[in-house]
C-alpha positions in Angstrom: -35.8 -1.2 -82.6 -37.4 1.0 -80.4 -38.3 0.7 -76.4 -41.8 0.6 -77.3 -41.4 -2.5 -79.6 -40.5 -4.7 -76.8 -42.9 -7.1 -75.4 -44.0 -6.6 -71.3 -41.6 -9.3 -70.1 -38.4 -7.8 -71.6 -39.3 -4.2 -70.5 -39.9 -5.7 -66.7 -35.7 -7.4 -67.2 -35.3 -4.0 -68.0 -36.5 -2.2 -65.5 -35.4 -4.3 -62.8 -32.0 -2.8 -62.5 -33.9 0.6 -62.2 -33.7 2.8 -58.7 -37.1 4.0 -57.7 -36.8 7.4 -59.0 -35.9 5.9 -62.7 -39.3 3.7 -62.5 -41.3 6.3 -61.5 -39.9 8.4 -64.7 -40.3 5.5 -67.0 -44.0 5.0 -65.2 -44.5 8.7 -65.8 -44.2 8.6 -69.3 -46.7 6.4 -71.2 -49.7 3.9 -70.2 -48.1 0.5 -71.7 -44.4 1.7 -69.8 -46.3 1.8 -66.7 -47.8 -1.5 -66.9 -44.3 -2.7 -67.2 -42.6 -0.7 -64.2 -45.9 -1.5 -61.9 -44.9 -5.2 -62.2 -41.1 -4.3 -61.0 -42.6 -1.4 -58.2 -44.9 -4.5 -57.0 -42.1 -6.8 -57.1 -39.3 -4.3 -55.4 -41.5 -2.6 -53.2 -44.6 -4.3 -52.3 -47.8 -3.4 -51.9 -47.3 -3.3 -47.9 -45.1 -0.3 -48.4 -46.3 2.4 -45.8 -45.7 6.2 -47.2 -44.9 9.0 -45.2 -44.3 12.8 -45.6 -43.2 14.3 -43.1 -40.6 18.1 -42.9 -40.7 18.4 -46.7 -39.4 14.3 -47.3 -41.1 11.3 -48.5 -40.5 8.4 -47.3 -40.7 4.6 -48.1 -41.4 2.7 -45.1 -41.1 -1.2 -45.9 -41.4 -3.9 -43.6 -38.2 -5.8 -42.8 -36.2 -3.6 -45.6 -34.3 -0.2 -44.8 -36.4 3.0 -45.5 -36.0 4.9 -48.6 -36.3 8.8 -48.7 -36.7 11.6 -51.2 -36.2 15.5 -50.4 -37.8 16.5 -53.8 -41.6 17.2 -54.5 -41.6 16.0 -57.9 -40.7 12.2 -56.9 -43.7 11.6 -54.2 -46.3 13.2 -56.9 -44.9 10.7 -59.4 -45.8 8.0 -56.7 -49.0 8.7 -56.1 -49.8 9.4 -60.0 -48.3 6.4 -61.2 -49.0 3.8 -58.3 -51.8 5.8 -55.9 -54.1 3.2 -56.7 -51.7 0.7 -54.8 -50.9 2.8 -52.1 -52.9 1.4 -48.6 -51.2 3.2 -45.8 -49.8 6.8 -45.7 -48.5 9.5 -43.1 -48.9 12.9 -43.3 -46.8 15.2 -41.5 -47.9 18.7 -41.7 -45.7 20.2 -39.5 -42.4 22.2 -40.4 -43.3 20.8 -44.1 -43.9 23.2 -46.9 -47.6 24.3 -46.9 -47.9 25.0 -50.5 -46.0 21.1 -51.1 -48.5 19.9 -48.5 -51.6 20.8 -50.8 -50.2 19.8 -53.8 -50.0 16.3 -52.2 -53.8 16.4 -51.1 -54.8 17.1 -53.8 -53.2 14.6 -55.9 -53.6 12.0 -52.7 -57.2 12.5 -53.3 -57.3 11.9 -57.1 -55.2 9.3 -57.2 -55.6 7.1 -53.8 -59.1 7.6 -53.0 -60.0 4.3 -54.1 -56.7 2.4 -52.5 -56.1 3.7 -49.0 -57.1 1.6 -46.1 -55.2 4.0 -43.5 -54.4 7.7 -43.4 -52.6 9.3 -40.6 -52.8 13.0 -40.6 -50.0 15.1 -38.2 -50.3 18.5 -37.0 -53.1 19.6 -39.7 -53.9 23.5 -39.7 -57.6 24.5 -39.1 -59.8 24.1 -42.4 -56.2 22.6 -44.3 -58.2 19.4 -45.3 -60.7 21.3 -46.8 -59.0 20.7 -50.3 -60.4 17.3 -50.2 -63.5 16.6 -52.1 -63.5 13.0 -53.5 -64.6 10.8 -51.0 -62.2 8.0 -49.9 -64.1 5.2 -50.6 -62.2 2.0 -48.9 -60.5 3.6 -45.8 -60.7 1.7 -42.7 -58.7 3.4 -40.6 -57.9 7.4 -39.6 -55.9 9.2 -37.2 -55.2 12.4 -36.6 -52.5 13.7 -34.0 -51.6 17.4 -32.7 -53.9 19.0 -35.0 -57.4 20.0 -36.2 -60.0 17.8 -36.8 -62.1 18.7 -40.0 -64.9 20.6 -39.5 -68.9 20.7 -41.3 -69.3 17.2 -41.3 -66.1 16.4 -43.5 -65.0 13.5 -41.6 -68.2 11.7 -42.1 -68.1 12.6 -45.9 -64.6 11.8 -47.0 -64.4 8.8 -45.0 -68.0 6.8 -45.3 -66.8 3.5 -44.6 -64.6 4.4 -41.4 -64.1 1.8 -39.2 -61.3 2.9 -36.8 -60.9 6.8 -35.3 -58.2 7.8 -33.0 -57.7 11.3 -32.2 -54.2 12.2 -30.8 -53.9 15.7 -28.9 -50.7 16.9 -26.9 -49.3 20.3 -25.4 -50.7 23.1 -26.9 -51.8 21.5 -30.5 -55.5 21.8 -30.1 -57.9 19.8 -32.3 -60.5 22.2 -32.5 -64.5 21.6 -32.2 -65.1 18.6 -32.1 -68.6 18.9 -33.8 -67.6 16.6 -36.9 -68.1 13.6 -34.7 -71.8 14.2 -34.3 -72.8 12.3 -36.9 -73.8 9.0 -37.4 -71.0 6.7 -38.6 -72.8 3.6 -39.9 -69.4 1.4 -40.5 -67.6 2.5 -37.4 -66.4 0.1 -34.9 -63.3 1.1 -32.7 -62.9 4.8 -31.3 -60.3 6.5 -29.4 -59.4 9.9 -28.0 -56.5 10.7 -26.6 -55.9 14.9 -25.0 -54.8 16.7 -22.7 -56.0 19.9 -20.6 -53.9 22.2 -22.9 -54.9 20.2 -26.2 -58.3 20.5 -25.3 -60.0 21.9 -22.4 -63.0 19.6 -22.3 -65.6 22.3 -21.5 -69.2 21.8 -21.1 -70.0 22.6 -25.1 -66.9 19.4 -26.0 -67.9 17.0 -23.2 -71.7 17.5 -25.0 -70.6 16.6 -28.5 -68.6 13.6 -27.5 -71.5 12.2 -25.5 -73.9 12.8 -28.7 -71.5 11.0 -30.9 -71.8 8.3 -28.9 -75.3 8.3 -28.6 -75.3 8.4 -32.3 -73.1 5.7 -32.8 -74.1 2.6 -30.0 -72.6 0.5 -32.8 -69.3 0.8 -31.7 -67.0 -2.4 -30.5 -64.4 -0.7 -28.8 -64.2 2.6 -26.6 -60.8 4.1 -25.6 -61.2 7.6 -24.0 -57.6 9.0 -22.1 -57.1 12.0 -20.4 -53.9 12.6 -18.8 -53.0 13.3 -15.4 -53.2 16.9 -15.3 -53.7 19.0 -12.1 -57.6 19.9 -12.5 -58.2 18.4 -15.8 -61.8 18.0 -16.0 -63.2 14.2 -17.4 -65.2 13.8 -20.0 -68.4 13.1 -18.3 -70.0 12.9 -15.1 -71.1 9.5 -13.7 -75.0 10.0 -14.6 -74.0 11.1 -18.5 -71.6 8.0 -18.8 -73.9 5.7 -17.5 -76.9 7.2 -20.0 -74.5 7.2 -23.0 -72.8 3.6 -22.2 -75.6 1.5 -21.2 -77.5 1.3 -25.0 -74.3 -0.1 -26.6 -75.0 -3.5 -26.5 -72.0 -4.4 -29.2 -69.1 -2.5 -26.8 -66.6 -5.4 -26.2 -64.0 -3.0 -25.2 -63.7 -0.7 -22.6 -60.3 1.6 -21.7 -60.4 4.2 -19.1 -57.2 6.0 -18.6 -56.4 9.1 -17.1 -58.6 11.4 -14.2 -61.1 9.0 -13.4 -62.7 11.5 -11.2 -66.3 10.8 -12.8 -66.6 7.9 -10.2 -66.8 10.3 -7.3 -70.2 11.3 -6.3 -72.0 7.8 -6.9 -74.9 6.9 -5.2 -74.5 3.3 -5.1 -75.6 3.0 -8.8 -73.8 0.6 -10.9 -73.2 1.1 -15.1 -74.2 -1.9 -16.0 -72.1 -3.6 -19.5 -73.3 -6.6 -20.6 -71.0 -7.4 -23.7 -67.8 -6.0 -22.1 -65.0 -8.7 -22.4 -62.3 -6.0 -21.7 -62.0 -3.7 -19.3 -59.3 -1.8 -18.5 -59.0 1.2 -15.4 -56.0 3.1 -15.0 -55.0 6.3 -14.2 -55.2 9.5 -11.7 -57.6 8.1 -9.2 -58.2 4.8 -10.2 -56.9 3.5 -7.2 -58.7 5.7 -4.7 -62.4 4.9 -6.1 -64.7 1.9 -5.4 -65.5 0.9 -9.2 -69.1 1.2 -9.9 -69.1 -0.8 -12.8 -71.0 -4.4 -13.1 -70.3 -7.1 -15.9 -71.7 -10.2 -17.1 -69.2 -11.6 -20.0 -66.1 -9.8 -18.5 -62.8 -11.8 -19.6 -59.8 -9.5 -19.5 -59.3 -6.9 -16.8 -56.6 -4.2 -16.3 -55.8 -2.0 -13.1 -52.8 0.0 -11.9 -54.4 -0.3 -8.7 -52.7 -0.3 -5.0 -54.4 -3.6 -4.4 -57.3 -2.0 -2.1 -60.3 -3.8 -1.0 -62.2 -2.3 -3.6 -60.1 -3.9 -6.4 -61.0 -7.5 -5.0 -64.5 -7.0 -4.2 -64.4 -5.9 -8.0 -62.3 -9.4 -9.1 -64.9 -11.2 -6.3 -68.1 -10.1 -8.2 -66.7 -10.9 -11.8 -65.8 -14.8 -11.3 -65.8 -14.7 -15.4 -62.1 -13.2 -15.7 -60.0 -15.5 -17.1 -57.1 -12.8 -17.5 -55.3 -10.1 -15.5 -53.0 -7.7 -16.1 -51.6 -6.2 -12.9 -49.1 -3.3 -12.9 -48.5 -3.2 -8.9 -46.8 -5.4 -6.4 -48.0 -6.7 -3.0 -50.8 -8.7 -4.6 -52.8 -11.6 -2.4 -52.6 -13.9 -4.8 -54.3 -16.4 -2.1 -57.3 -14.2 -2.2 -57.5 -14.4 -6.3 -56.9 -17.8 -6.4 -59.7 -18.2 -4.4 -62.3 -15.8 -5.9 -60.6 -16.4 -9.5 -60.2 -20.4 -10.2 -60.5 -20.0 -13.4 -58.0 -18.0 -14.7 -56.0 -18.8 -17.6 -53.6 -15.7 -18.3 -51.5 -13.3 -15.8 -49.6 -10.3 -16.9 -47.6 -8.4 -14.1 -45.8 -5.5 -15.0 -43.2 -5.3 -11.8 -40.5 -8.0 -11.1 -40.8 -11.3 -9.1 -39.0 -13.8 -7.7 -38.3 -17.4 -9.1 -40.2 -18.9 -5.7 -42.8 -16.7 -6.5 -43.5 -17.9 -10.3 -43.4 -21.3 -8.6 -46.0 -20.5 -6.4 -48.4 -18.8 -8.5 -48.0 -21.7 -10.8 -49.3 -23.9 -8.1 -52.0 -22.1 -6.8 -53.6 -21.4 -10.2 -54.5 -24.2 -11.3 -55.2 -23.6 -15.1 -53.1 -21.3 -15.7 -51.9 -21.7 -19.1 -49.7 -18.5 -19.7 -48.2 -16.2 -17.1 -45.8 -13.0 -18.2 -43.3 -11.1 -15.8 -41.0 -8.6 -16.4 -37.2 -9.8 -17.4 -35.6 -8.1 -14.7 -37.2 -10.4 -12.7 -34.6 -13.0 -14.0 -31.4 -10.9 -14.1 -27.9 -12.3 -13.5 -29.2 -16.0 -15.6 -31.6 -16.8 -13.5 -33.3 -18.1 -17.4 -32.2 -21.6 -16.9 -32.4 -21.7 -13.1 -36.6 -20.8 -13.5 -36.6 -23.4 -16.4 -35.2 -26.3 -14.3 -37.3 -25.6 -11.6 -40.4 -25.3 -13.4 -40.1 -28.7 -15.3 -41.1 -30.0 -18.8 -44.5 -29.0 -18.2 -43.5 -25.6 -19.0 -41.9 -23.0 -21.3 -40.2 -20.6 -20.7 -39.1 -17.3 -23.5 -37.6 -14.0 -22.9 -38.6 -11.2 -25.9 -35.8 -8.6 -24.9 -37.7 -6.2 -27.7 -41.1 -6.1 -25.6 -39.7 -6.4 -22.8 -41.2 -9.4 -21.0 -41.2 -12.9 -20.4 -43.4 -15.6 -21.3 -44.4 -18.7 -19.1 -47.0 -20.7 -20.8 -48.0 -24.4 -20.2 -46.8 -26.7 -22.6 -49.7 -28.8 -22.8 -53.1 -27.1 -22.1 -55.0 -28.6 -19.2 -58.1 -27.7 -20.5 -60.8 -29.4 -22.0 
């Protein structure tokens, strides 16, 4: 009796006790084999496995399970022949790897996954390296590219058509190039983010141009993240006149994150960019502090600022009664003054440390507050059970030593 004669249920008791690189040969070798081992590879591995390449190695990423890596090319080819159509999520690390074992990977990632991935993650790519990729990735969601070149001639609009997620990632001296290939018209794409500094990307007249026609071409979006670092003379993206012009006619934005040289606030006339489906809104940076904000909002619910508590920032909180939730990275707050212009917040996040008597008043003076995060230094030396005590039944109290914070919320919500 041959393999072959077996029936699918005793090859998959068989294959069990296989090591990944023995299910991938077996896989490899003929179509009713690999219906077998894809039942064990499902089973062992999961379809949540994340797959990375990065300085010549593929690796397994699972969740909750130790990592498993291979120095070889042959295995990670295997992968995505045999199981590329149940691959979601991969990595690509194109620096110090092999370029000749980089485009054999692209090429068989595009035969074999461009009907499974959801995500793709592209590190350090040369200029015109993707242009190997012809089939179009039909079912991604999701791409990022850091330190390296985005894809020129309208690629990124033709290999990803159902996009709905961009972030572009660009440090030191990686540049990412033109950015011309976002001047299209991306009809699934919601969230957008772009991340560079002055080296990375000198955002020059001819740069600061495109990005504002990609947004004019795309007022679909949900959710705008545009960072700049704080970098001596690093110019912004826009001016206040462009950003107001390219901002306004996106009627779907819900998200809003400003971060870095906010210098495009200085020269205002008194004219306001006026968002009327922003629910979040965050402002920090170079600057931010030093600026009156000439922003206006009529459904604004979440607002972030690393401001030095200036008049500006509570004539800001004053004119938006709506907040319900604050994230504040800087002490010396008048927490009177919010109470007062904020009575209906619900949720405070403060990212410096505070005293027990100070959680107790806050607690009192906002009076539905439901949830209210400090930082755990804040209760050094067991001060846990000392703030529990105080605080009563009426409230919980967790420390998450992994994030880093700790979480007061009401037990019972006040609320109707």
């Amino acid at each position: 009796m041959k393999i072959t004669d077996m029936n699918l249920i005793c090859l998959e008791e068989c294959f069990e006790y296989l090591q990944l690189k023995d299910i991938l040969s077996v896989a490899d070798t003929t179509k009713r084999l690999r219906k077998a081992a894809q039942g064990v590879y499902l089973r062992k591995y999961g379809e949540k496995t994340t797959i990375e390449y990065s300085y010549n190695q593929l690796w397994l990423c699972r969740t909750n399970k130790p990592s498993i890596k291979f120095d070889d090319l042959k295995t990670p080819l295997q992968l995505l022949r045999c199981f590329g159509h149940m691959i979601h999520d991969m990595e690509i690390n194109f620096e110090k790897s092999n370029r000749g074992r980089v485009q054999k990977l692209l090429m068989q990632l595009n035969e074999y996954c461009a009907e499974s991935l959801i995500k793709l993650t592209f590190i350090g790519v040369k200029k015109n390296e993707l242009n190997i990729l012809t089939k179009p990735f039909t079912k991604i969601q999701e791409v990022v590219t850091k330190m390296g070149f985005l894809p020129e001639n309208g690629l990124l609009c033709k290999l990803f058509p159902k996009m709905e997620e961009f972030g572009c990632i660009a440090f030191d001296e990686k540049p990412i190039g033109n950015i011309n290939c976002l001047t299209y018209h991306f009809p699934h794409l919601k969230r957008f983010g772009i991340i560079f500094t002055l080296k990375a990307a000198f955002m020059h007249r001819p740069m600061a141009g495109q990005m504002a026609e990609f947004l004019r071409l795309n007022p679909q979006l949900e959710k705008l993240s545009l960072h700049n670092f704080n970098v001596i003379g690093q110019r912004p993206f826009f001016d206040l006149k462009t950003f107001r012009n390219v901002i306004e006619p996106m009627e779907n934005l819900e998200f809003l994150k400003l971060k870095g040289n906010c210098a495009y606030f200085y020269n205002s006339d008194g004219t306001e960019i006026h968002l009327k489906s922003i629910k979040r809104f965050e402002l920090t940076g170079q600057r931010a502090n030093t600026i009156k904000y000439p922003f206006r909002f009529d459904r604004l619910e979440f607002f972030h600022s690393n401001d030095k508590m200036k008049v500006h920032f509570y004539d800001f909180i004053e004119r938006h009664p709506t907040i319900t939730k604050l994230l504040i990275e800087r002490p010396n707050v008048d927490f009177l003054r919010l109470a007062k212009a904020q009575p209906l917040l619900s949720s405070m996040v403060l990212h410096y440390n505070i005293s027990i008597d100070d959680v107790l008043f806050l607690v009192s003076i906002f009076k539905l507050l439901e949830i209210l995060q400090i930082s755990p230094l804040s209760l050094h030396n067991g001060k846990t059970d000392e703030l529990r005590a105080r605080l009563g039944h009426e409230w919980h109290v967790s420390v998450d030593v992994f994030l880093r914070e700790v979480e007061i919320h009401r037990v019972t919500s006040i609320r109707k």
